[in-house]
C-alpha positions in Angstrom: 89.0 103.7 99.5 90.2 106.8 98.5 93.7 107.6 97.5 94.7 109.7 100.9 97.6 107.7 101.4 99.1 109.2 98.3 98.6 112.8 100.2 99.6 111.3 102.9 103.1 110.4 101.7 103.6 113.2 99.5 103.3 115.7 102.9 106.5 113.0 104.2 108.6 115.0 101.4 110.9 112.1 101.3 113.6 111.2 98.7 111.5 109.4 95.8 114.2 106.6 95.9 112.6 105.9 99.7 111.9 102.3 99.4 107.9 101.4 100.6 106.6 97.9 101.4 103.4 97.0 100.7 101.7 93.7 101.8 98.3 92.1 101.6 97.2 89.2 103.4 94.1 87.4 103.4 93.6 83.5 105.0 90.5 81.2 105.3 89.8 78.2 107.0 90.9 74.8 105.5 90.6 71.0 106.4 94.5 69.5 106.6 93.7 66.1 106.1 93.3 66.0 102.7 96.8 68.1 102.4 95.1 70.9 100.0 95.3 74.1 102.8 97.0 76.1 100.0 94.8 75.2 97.2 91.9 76.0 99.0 93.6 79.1 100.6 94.1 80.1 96.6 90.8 79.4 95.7 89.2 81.1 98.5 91.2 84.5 98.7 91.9 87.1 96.5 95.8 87.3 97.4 97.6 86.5 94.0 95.3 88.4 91.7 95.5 91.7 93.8 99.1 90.8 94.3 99.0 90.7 90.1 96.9 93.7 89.2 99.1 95.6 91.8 102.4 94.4 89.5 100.7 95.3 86.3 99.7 98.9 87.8 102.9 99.7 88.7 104.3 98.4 85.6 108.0 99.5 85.0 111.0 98.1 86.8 108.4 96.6 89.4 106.8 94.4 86.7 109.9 93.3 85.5 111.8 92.0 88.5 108.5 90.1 88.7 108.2 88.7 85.3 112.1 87.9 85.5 111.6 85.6 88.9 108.4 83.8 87.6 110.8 83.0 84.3 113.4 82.2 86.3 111.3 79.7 88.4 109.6 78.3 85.0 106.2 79.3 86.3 106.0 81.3 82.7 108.0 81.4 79.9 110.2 84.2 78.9 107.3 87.1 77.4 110.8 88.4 75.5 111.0 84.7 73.9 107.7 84.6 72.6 106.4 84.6 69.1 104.0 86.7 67.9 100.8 84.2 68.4 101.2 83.6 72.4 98.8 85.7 74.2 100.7 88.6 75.9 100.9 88.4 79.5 98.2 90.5 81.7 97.3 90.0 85.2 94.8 87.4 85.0 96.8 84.9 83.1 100.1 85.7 85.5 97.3 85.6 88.7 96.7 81.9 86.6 100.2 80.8 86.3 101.3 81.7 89.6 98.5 79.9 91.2 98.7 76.6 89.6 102.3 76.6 90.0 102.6 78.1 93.4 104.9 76.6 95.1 107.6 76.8 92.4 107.8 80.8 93.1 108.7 82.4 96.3 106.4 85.7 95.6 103.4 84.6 97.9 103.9 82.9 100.9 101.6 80.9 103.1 101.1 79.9 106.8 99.0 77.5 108.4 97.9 77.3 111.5 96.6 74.1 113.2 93.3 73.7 115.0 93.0 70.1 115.1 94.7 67.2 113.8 92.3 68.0 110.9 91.2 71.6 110.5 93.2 74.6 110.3 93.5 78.2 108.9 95.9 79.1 105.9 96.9 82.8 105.4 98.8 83.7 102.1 100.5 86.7 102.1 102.1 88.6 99.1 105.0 91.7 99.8 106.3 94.0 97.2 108.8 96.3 97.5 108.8 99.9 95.4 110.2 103.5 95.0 108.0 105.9 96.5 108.5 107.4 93.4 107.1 104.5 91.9 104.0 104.3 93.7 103.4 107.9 93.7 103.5 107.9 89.8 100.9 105.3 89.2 98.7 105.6 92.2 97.4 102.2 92.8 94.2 101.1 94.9 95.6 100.2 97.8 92.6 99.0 99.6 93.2 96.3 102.1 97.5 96.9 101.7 99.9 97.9 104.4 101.9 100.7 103.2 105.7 100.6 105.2 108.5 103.1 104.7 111.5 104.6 106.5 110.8 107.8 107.4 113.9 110.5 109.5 111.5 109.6 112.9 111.4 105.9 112.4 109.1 103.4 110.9 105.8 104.5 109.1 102.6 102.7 108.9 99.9 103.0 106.7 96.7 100.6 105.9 95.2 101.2 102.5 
């Protein structure tokens, strides 16, 4: 996809402290009785590492409140803390981290809904919130997200 929702959002002519929301969500079938719906849900779907190269693309203030929540849930350890021979932290070994300790964070969440007393469908869903100024600045792909923001008229949609 193209980026027309940066055009899109730059023709609002908003205050650049505008706060957006953008969420992706993607589900897949699971079996329950085995008790592994989220497991399989992360295996399956692309949720936390889009959810992570989004947080590394917008970098700044956005990565950090991240980074600072994921430390503060001991999912990682404090990048600030670390010595000089620890691997820095890039999206694929955050998308890692989160992902085998997922329900120790509250940055993705999951559903499941019930078929049968066996089979069901799990949908994980991740939410960010950022300055338009933010977004604008780094232009991310935003394929698949939905893009929410205040606007004077009332609430704006837009699917990336």
């Amino acid at each position: 996809m193209s980026q027309e929702y940066v055009d899109k959002l730059k023709s609002l002519n908003l205050p650049m402290d505008t706060v957006v929301t953008l969420t992706y969500s993607d589900g897949c079938d699971v079996f329950l009785h085995n008790e592994t719906e989220v497991e399989d849900a992360l295996r399956n779907t692309d949720v936390v590492s889009r959810f992570c190269d989004l947080v590394f693309h917008l970098g700044g203030e956005t990565q950090q409140s991240v980074l600072d929540e994921l430390v503060d849930a001991c999912v990682i350890d404090d990048p600030d803390d670390a010595d000089e021979e620890t691997d820095p932290i890039d999206a694929e070994s955050l998308s890692e981290a989160i992902s085998e300790d997922f329900h120790s964070q509250d940055l993705i969440e999951f559903s499941v809904k019930k078929y049968d007393y066996k089979r069901g469908f799990c949908t994980l869903t991740s939410q960010l919130q950022v300055k338009l100024e933010d977004l604008l600045s780094s232009s991310p792909d935003l394929s698949g997200w939905e893009i929410e923001l205040k606007t004077p008229v009332g609430m704006l949609q837009i699917e990336g």
